[in-house]
MISE-163286 format. One record per atom (N, C-alpha, C): x, y, z. Coordinates in steps of 0.02 Angstrom, whole numbers, plus 50000, padded with zeros to 5 digits. Each point is the difference from the previous one (the first is absolute). Last residue first. Example, Ala and Ser with C-alpha at 12.3 -4.5 7.8 and 13.67 -1.06 7.14 Angstrom:
<recs>
506424988850354/500425005950003/499615005550037/500154971449996/499555005950000/500455006050000/
</recs>
This chain:
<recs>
517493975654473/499404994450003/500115002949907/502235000950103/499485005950004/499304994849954/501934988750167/500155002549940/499325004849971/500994986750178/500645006249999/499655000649921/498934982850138/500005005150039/500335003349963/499774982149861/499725004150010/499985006850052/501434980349980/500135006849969/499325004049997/500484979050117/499885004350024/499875004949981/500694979249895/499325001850027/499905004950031/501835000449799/499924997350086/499215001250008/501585014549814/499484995050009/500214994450080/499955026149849/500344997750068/499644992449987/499535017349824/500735003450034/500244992350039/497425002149933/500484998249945/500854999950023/498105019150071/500124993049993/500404998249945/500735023250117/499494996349953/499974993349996/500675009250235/500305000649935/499274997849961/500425014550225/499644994649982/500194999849928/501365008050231/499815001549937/499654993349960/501525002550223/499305001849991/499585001249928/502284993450059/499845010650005/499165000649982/501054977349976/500455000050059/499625009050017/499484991949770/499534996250079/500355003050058/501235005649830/499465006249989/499534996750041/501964987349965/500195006250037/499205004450028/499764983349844/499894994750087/500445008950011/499975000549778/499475002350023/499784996350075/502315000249897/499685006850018/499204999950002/501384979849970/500215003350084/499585008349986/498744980549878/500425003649979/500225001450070/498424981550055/500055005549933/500725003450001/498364981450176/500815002949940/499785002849958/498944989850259/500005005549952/500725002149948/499374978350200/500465002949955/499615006549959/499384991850262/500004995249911/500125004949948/501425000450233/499134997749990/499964998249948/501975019650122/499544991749982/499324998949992/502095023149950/499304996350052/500074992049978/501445009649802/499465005750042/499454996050056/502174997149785/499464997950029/499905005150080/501784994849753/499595005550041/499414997550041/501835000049790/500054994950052/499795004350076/499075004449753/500485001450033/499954994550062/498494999749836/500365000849955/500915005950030/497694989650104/500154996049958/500625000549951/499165007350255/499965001849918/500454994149970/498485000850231/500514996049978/499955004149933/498605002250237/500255001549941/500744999449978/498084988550186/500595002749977/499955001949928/498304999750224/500024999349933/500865000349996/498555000950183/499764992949959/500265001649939/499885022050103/499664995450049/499954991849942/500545026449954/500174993349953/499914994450057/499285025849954/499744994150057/500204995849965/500525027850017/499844993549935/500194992750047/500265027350042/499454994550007/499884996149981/501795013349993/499654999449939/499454997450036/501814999650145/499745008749980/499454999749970/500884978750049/499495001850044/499805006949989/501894992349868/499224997549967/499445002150056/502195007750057/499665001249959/499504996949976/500974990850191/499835007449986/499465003649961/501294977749942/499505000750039/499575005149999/501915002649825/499914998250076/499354998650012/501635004349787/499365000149998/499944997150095/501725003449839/500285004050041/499115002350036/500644984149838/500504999350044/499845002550058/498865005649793/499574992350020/500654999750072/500825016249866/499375002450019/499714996550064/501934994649880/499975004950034/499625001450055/499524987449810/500464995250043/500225004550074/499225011049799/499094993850032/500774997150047/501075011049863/499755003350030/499654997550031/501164986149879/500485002950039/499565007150018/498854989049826/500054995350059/500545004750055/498575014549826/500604996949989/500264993750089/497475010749894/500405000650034/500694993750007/498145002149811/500274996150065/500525005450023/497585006249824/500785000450045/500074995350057/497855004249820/500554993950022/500615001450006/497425010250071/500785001249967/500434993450012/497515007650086/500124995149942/500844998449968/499055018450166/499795000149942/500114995049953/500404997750209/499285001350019/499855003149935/502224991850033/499524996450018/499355002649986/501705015349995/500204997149963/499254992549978/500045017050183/499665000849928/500124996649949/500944992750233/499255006049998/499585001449940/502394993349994/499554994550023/499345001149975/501775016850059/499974999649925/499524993849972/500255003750236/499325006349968/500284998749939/501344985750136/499244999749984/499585003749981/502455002749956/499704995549976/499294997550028/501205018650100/499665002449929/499934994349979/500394997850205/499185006250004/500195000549925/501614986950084/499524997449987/499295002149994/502295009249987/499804996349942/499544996150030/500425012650179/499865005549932/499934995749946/500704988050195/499315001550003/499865006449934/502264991350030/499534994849968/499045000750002/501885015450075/499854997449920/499464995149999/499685009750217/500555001349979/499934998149924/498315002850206/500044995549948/500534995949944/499475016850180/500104995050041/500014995449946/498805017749914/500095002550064/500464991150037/500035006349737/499484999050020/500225001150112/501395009349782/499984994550025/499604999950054/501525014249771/499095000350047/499934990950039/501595014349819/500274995850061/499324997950062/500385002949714/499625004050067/500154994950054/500254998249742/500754996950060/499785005350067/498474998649815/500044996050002/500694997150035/498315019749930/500364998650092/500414992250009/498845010149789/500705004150013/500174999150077/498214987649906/500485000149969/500705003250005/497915003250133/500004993550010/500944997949960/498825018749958/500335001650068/500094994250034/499085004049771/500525002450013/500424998550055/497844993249974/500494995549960/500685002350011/498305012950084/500124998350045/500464992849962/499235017949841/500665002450078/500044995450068/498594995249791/500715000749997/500425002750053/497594997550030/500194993949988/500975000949980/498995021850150/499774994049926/500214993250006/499465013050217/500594999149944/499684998249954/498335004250156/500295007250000/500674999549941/498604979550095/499475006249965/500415004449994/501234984050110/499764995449921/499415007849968/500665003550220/500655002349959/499714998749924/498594996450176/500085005749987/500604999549946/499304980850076/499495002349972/500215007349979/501704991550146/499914994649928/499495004149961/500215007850219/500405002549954/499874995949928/498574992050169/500095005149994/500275005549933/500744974950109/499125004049933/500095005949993/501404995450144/500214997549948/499615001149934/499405006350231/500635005049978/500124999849928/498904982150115/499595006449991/500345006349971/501344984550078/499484996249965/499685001949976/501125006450180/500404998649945/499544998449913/499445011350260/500064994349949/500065000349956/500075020750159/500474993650006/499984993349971/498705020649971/499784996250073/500614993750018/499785014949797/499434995849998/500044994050054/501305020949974/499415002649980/499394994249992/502404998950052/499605001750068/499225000849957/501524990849850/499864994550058/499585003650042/500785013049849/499654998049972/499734993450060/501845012850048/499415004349999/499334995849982/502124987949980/499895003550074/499135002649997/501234999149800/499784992750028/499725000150063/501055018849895/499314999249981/499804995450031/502055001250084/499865004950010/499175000749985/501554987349894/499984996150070/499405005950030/499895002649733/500634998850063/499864996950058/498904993049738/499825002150080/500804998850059/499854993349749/499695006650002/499905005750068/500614975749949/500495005749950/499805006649994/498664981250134/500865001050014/500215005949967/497984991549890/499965006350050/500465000750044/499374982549831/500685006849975/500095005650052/498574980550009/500534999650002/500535001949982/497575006850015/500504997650048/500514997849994/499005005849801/500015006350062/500335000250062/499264981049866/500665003549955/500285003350046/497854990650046/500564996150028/500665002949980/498195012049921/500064998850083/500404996550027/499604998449770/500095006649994/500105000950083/499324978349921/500265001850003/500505005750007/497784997150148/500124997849927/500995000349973/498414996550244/500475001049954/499865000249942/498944989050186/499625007749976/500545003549962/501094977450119/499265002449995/499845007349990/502004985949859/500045007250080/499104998250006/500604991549777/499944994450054/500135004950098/499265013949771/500444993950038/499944995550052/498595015649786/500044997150067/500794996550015/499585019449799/499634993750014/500194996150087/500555019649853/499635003050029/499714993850034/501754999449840/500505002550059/499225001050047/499634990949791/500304995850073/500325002250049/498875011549827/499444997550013/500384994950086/501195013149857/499675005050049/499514992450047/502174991349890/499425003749981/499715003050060/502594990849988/499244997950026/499355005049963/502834998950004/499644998549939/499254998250005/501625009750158/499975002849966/499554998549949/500354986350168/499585004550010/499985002549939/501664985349995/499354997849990/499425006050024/502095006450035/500145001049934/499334995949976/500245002250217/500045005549954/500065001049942/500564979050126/499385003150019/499955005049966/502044994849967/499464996549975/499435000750019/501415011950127/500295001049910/499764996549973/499694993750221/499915007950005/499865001149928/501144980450059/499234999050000/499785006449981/502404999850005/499794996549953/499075000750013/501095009150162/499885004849965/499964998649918/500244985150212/499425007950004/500245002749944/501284982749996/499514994749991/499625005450008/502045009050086/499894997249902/499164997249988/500425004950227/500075007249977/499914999349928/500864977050108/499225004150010/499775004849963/502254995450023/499644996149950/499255001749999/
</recs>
């Protein structure tokens, strides 16, 4: 079922890329120092990179991941066009690609938050289909939010429009996909989240 829900998001994502202007494919995301053209990059870069490049590319930047990530992102987004990396987003859309330890459910969740990433940070009114965010929001750990650096200390998040809550304290609600995008560290546009707290999660 999973594998369905990756390659439904995949095939819509792409097909909304497809229709972005220069001006928005060149514009910021919610990724820090990203634009969308960088976030694209990355998440098509599975479909591109053998085990083998992956390797190499890791030794060359000392073993962090992270750095690795930029890296390539900046380079690839300057070297593909805008159509060939739509392409490769589109035609990988039953790509068996699965994040390190992550299995399905971690691959549909690297493409519903980078589809997030820009979706959000250019204003777009896409919902992500509930039976994916459910997935997603499920398969969301501790752990992970401690990956993100993101300090929910006193806070719960509660969406409003799934049966969904997050931590204790005093309530933060909005949508399950923009409390996902609090949970990954990410600062939303005002307006998105309301609770006294919302300010911390949202861009001055």
């Amino acid at each position: 079922m999973i594998p369905d829900l990756i390659a439904a998001e995949r095939r819509e994502l792409a097909a909304l890329l497809g229709g972005l202007s220069a001006a928005e494919w060149a514009s910021p995301s919610l990724c820090a120092g990203w634009r969308v053209a960088e976030v694209v990059a990355h998440v098509t870069m599975p479909f591109r990179f053998s085990t083998g490049r992956f390797v190499r590319e890791m030794v060359k930047s000392g073993g962090r991941f992270n750095r690795m990530a930029d890296r390539l992102a900046r380079q690839e987004a300057a070297e593909l066009s805008r159509d060939a990396l739509v392409a490769s987003l589109r035609d990988n859309a039953d790509h068996p690609w699965q994040p390190p330890g992550g299995g399905p459910a971690g691959a549909l969740s690297h493409d519903v938050i980078h589809g997030l990433d820009i979706t959000t940070a250019l204003g777009l009114d896409r919902r992500v289909p509930p039976e994916r965010l459910e997935v997603v929001l499920a398969g969301t750990k501790p752990k992970q939010v401690k990956y993100f650096g993101t300090d929910l200390t006193g806070v719960c998040l509660r969406a409003d429009d799934l049966d969904w809550s997050y931590g204790t304290g005093t309530p933060v609600t909005g949508l399950a996909q923009d409390l996902l995008l609090v949970l990954c560290n990410r600062r939303l546009p005002a307006g998105r989240l309301r609770g006294e707290p919302s300010a911390r999660f949202t861009t001055v």
